[in-house]
N, C-alpha and C positions, 0 to 999 in steps of 0.2 A: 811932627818932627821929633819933640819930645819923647813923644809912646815909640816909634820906630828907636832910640838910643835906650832908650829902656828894656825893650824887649830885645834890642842887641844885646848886651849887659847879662840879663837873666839867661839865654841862652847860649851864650858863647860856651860858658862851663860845658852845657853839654854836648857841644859839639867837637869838641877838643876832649874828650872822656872817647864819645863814638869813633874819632877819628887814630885816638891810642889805640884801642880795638882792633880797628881794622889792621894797622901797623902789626900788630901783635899776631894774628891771626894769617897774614897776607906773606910769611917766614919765606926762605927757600925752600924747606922740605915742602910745603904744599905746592908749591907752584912746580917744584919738580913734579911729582906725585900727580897733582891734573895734567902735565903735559905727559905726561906715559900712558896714561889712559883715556885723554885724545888721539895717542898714534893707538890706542889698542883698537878702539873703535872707530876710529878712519878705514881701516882694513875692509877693502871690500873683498870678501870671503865666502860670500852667502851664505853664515850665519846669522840667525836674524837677533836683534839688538839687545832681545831681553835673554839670551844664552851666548852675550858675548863673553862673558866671564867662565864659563865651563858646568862643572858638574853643581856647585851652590845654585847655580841663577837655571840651573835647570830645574833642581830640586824643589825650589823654589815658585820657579811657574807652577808642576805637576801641583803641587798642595795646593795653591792660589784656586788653581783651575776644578781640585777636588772641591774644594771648600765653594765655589761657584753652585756646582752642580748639585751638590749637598744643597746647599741655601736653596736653591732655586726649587728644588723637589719638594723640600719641606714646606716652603711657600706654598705648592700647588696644593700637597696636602692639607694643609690646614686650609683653605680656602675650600676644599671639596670637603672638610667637618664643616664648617660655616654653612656651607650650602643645602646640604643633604643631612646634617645632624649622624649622630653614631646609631647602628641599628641596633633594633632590641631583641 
């Protein structure tokens, strides 16, 4: 009973610290701002999810997807120097 009021005590500070935070953080502008971009992507348009934003989040897959295929090649290659060594 003791240790549970004590450890209430030490803790409370910080829960009352986290919960100004969220206060802080939880504003109207954000809650406007995530509900606009729940209706933006509620839209069923058959766009698919990662170019629902336009030309950025397109831009941005194509590099993702280069960067893939680069990694992945380079991988095969170095695995085919590991295996076979450089000729002479």
């Amino acid at each position: 009973m003791i240790t549970s009021r004590i450890l209430t005590r030490l803790t409370r500070p910080v829960l009352e610290l986290e919960a100004q935070q969220a206060r802080k953080f939880g504003n109207l502008e954000t809650i406007e701002h995530i509900k606009k971009l729940q209706k933006r992507f509620a839209i069923k348009d058959g766009v698919p999810l990662y170019l629902k934003r336009g030309l950025p989040d397109a831009i941005l897959h194509k590099l993702s997807m280069i960067g893939v295929l680069g990694g992945t090649a380079y991988s095969y290659y170095m695995l085919f120097l590991l295996a076979y060594g450089k000729a002479k």
